[in-house]
C-alpha atoms as an extended CHARMM CRD file, in Angstrom:
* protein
*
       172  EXT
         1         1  UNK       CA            -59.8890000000       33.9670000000       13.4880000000  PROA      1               0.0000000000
         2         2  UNK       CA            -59.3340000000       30.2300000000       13.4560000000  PROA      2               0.0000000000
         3         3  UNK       CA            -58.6010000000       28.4920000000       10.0410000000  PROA      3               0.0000000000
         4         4  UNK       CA            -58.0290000000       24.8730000000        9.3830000000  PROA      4               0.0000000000
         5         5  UNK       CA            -57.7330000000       22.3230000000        6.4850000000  PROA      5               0.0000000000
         6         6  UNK       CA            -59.8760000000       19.4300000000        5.5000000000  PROA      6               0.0000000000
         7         7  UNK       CA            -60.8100000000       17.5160000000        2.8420000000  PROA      7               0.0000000000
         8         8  UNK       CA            -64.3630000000       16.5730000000        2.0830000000  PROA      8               0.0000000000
         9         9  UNK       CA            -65.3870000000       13.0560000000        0.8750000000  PROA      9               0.0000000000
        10        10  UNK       CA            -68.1760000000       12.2090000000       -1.3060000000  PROA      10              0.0000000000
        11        11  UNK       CA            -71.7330000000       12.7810000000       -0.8100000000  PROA      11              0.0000000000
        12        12  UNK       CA            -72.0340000000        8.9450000000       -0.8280000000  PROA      12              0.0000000000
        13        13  UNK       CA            -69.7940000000        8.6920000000        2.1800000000  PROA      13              0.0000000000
        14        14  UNK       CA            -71.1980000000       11.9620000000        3.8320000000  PROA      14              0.0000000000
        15        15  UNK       CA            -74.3990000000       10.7320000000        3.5290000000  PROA      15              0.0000000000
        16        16  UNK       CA            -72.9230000000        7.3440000000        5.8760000000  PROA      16              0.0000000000
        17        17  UNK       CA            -71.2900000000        9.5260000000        8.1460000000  PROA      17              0.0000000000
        18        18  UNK       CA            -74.2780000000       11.4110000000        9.0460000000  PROA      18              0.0000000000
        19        19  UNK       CA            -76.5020000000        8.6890000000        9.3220000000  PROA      19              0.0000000000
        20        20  UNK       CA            -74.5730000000        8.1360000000       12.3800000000  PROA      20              0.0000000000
        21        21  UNK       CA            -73.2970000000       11.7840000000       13.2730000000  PROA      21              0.0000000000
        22        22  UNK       CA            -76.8370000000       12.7640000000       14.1820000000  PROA      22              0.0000000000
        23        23  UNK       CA            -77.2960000000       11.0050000000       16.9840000000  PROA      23              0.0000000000
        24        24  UNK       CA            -73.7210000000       10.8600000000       17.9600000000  PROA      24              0.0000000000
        25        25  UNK       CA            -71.8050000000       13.7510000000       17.2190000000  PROA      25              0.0000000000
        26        26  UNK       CA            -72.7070000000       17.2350000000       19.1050000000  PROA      26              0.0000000000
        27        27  UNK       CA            -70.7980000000       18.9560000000       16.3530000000  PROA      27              0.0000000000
        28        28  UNK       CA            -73.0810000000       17.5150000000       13.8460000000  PROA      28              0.0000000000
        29        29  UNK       CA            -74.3430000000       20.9230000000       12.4640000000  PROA      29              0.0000000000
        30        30  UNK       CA            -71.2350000000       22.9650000000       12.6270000000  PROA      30              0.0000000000
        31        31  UNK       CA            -69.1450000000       21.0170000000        9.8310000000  PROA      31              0.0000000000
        32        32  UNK       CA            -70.1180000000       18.4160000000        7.3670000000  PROA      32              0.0000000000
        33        33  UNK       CA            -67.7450000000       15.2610000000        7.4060000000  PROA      33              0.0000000000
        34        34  UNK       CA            -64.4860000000       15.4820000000        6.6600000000  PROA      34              0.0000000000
        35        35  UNK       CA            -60.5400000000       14.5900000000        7.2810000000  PROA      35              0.0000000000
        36        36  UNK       CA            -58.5740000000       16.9040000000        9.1480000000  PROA      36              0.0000000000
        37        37  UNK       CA            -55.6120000000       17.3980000000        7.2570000000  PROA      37              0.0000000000
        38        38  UNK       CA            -54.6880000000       20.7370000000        9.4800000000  PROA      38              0.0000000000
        39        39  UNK       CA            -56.2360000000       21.0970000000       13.1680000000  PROA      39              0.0000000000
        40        40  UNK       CA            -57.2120000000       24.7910000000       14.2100000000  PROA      40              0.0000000000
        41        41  UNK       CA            -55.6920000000       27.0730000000       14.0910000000  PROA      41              0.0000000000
        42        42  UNK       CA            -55.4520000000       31.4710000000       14.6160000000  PROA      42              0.0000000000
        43        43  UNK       CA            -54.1940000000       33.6450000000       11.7790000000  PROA      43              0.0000000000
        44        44  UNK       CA            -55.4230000000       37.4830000000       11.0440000000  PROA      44              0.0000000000
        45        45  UNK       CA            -56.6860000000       39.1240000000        7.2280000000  PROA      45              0.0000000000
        46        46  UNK       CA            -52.7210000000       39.6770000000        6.1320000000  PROA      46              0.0000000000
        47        47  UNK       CA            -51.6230000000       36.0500000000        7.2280000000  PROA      47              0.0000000000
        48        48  UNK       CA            -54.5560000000       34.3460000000        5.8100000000  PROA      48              0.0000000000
        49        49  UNK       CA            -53.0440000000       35.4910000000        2.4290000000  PROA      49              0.0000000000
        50        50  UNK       CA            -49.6830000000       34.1250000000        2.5370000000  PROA      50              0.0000000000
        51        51  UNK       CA            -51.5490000000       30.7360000000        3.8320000000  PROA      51              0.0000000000
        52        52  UNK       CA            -53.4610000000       30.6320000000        0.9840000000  PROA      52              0.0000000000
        53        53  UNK       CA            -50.6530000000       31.0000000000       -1.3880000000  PROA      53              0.0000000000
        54        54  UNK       CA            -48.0960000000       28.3570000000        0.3430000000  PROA      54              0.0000000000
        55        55  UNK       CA            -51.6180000000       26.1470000000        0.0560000000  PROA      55              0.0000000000
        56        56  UNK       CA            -51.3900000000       26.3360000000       -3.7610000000  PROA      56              0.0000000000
        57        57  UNK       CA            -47.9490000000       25.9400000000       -3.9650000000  PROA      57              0.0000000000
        58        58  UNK       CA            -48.8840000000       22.5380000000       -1.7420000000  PROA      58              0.0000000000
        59        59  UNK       CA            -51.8300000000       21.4020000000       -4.3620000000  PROA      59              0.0000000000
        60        60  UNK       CA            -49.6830000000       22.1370000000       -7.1280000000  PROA      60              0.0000000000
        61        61  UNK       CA            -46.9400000000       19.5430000000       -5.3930000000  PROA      61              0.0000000000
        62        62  UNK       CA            -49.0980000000       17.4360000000       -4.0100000000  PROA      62              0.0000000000
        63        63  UNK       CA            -51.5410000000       14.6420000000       -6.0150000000  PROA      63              0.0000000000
        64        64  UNK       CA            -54.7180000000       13.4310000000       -5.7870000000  PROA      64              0.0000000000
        65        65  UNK       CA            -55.2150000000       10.2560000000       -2.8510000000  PROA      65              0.0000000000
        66        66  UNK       CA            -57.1210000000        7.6850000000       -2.3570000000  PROA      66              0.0000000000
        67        67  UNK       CA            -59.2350000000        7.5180000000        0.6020000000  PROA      67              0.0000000000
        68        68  UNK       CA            -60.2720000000        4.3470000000        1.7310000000  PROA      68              0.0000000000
        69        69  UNK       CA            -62.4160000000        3.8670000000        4.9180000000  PROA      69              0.0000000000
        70        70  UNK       CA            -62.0430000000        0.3900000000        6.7770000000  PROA      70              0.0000000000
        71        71  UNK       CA            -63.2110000000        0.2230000000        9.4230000000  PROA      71              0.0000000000
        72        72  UNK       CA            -64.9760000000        1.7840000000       12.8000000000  PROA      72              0.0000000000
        73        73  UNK       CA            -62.3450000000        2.5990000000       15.3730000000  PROA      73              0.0000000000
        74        74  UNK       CA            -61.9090000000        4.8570000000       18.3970000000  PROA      74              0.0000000000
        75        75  UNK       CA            -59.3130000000        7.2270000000       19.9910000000  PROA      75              0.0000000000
        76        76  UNK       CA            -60.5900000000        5.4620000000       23.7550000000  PROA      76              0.0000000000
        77        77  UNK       CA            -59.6110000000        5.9220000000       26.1580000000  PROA      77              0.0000000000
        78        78  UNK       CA            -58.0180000000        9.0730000000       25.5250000000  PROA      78              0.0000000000
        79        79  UNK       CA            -61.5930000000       10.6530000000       23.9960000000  PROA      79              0.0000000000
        80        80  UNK       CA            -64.2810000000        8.7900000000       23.4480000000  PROA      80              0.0000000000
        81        81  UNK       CA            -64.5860000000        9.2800000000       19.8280000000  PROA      81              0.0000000000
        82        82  UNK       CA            -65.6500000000        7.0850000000       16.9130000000  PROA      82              0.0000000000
        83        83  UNK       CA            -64.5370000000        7.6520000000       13.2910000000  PROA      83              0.0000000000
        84        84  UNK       CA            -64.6690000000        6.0680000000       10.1460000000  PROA      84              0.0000000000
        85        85  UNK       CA            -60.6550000000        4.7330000000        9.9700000000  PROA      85              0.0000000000
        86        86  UNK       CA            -59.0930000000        6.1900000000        6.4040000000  PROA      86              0.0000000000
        87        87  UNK       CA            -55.8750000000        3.7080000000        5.4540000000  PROA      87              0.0000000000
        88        88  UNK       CA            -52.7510000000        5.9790000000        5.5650000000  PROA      88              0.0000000000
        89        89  UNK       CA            -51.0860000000        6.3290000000        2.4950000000  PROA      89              0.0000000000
        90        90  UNK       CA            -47.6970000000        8.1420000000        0.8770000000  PROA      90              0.0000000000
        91        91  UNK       CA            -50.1580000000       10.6870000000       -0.6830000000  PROA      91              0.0000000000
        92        92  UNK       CA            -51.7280000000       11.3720000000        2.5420000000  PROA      92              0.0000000000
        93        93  UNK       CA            -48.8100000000       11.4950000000        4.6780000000  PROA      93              0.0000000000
        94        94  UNK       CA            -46.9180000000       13.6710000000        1.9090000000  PROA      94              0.0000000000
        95        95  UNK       CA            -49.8710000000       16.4480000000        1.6600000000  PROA      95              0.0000000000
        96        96  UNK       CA            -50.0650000000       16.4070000000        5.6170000000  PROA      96              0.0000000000
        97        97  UNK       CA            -46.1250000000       16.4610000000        6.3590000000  PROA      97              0.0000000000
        98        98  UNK       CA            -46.0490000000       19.4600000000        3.5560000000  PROA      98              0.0000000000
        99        99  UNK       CA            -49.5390000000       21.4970000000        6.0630000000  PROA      99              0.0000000000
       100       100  UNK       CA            -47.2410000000       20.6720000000        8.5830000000  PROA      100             0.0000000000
       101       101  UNK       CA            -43.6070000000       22.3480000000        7.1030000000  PROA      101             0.0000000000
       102       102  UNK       CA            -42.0870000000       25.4160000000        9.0360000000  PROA      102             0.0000000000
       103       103  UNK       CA            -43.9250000000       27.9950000000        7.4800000000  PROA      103             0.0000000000
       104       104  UNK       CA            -46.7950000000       26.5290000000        8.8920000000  PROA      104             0.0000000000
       105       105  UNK       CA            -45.5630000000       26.4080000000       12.6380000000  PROA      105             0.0000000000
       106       106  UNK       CA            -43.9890000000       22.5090000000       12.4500000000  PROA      106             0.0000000000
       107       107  UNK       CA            -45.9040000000       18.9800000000       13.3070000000  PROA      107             0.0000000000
       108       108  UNK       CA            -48.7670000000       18.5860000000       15.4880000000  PROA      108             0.0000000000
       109       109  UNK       CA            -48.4190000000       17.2410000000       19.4390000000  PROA      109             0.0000000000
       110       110  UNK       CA            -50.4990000000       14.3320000000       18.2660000000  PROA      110             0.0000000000
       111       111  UNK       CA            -49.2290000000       11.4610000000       15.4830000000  PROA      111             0.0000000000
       112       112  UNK       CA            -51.5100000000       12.0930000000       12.5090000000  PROA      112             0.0000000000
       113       113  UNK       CA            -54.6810000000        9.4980000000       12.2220000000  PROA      113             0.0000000000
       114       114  UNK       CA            -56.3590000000        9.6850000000        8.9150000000  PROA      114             0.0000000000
       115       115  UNK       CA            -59.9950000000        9.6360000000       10.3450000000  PROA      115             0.0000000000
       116       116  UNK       CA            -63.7020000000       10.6490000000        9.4760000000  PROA      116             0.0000000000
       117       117  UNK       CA            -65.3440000000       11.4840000000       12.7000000000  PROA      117             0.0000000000
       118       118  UNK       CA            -68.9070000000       10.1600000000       13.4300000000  PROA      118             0.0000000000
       119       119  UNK       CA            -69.6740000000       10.5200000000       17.0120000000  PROA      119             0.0000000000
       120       120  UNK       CA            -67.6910000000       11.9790000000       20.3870000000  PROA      120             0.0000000000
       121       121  UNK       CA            -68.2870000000       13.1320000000       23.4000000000  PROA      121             0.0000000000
       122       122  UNK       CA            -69.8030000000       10.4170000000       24.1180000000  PROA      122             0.0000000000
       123       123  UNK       CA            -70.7340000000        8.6690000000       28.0820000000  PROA      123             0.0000000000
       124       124  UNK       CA            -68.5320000000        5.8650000000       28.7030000000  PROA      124             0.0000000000
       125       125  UNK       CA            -71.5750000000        3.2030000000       28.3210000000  PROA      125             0.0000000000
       126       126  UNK       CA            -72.9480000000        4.9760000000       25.4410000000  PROA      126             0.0000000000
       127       127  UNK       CA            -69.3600000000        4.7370000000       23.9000000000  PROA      127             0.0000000000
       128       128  UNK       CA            -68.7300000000        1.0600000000       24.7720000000  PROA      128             0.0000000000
       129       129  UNK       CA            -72.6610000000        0.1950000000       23.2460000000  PROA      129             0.0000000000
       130       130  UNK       CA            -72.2890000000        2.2500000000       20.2010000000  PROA      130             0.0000000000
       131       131  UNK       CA            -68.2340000000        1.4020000000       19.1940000000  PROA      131             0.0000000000
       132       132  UNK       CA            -69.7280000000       -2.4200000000       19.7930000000  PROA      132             0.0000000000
       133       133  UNK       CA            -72.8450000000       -2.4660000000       17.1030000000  PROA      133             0.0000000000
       134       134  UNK       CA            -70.9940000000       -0.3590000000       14.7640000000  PROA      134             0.0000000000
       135       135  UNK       CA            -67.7460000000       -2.3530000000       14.6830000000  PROA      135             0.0000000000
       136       136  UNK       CA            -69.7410000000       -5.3070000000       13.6150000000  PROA      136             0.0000000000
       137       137  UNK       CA            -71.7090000000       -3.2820000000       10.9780000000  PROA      137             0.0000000000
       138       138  UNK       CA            -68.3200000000       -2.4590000000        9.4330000000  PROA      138             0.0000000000
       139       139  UNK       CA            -66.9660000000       -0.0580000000        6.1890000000  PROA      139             0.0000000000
       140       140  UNK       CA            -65.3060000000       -0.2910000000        3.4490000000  PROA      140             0.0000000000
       141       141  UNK       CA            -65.3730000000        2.6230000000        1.0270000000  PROA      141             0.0000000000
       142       142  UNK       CA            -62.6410000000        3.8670000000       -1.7410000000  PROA      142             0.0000000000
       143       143  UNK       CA            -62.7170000000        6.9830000000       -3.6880000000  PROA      143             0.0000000000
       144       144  UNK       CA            -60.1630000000        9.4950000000       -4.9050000000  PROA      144             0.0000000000
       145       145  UNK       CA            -60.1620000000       13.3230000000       -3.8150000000  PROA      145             0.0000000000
       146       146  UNK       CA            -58.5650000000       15.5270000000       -5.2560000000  PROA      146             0.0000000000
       147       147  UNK       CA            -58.9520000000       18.7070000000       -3.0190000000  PROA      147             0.0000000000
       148       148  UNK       CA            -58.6110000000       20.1680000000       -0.1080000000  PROA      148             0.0000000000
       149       149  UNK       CA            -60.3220000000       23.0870000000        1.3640000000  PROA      149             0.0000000000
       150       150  UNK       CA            -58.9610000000       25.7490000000        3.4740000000  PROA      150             0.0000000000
       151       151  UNK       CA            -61.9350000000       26.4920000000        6.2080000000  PROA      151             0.0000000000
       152       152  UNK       CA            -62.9660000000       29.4380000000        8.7600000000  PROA      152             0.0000000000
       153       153  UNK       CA            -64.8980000000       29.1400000000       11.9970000000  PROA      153             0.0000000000
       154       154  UNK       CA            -67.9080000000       31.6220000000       12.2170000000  PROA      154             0.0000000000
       155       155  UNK       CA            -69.0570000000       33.0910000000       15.4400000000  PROA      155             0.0000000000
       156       156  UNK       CA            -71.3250000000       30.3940000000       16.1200000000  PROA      156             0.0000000000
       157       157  UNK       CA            -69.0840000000       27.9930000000       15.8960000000  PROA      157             0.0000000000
       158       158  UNK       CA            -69.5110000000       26.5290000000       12.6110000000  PROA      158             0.0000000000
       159       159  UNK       CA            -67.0770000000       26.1050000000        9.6740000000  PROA      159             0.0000000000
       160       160  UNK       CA            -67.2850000000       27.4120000000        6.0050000000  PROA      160             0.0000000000
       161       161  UNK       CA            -65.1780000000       27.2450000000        2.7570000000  PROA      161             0.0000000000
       162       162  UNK       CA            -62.3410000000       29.6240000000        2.7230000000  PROA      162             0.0000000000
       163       163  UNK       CA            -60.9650000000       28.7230000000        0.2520000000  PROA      163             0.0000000000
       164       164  UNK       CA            -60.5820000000       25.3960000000       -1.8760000000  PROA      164             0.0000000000
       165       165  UNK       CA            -57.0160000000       24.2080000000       -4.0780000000  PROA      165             0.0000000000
       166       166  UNK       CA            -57.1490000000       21.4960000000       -6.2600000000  PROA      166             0.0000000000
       167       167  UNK       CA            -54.3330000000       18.8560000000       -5.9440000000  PROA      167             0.0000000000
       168       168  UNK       CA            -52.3090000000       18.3200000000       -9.1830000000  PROA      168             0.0000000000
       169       169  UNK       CA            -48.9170000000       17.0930000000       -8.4200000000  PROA      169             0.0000000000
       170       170  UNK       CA            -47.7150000000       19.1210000000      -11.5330000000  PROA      170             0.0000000000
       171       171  UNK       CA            -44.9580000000       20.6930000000       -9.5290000000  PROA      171             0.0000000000
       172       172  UNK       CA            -43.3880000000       17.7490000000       -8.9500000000  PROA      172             0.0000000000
């Protein structure tokens, strides 16, 4: 089964996001906005388990961070892809270096981009028009979260709460 790891900003901000993910993001209905913190990925019943565990060892490390969106941006020309850009910060980089530790098979091929996705898949032109009004239109949105959630992907492609850890930093 494929898990992953995300955390989910406000309604205020999902509300924004969708506003634009409707007419711009296929995936629209399988997930509601969020920040990868952890791409796909497979483990069975047993595994799950011991991820779930090493996850609240994490949130017990690991604080609450501040996510503030800044602006429009795009991964073009390798995808074209819009998201809300989320500042990087030591929190952020700490919580996804420690998804990313040995135990949980090492750092992704990509560099990390903090990132709320709000429309891909996109035609070249459509891209070009859309990335154009919305850069203009701008962001600029700061709150604190102070969980993540550990996901699974149903058989129609969507993705639920596995499981969700509260960040504390108390093991620090």
């Amino acid at each position: 089964m494929n898990y992953g790891v995300a955390a989910f900003p406000s309604k205020k901000l999902q509300d924004l996001a969708n506003s634009y993910r409707k007419r711009y993001d296929p995936h629209y209905e399988l997930i509601t906005p969020h920040m990868t913190l952890k791409g796909p990925f497979e483990a069975d019943a047993s595994t799950i388990k011991d991820v779930a565990a090493e996850m609240q060892n994490i949130a017990k490390r690991q604080k609450p961070f501040k996510l503030h969106a800044t602006r429009v941006s795009t991964f073009s020309p390798v995808t074209n892809t819009l998201y809300f850009k989320v500042e990087p910060n030591a929190e952020i980089a700490a919580l996804h270096e420690d998804l990313h530790s040995d135990f949980f098979g090492g750092m992704p091929k990509h560099s990390f981009v903090p990132h709320i996705t709000i429309g891909q898949k996109l035609s070249d032109t459509e891209h070009a028009d859309v990335y154009a009004q919305l850069k203009m239109a701008g962001i600029d949105h700061e709150e604190v979260i102070d969980r993540m959630h550990l996901l699974y992907q149903l058989e129609d492609g969507s993705w639920t709460v596995y499981e969700t850890f509260r960040l504390t930093g108390d093991d620090q």
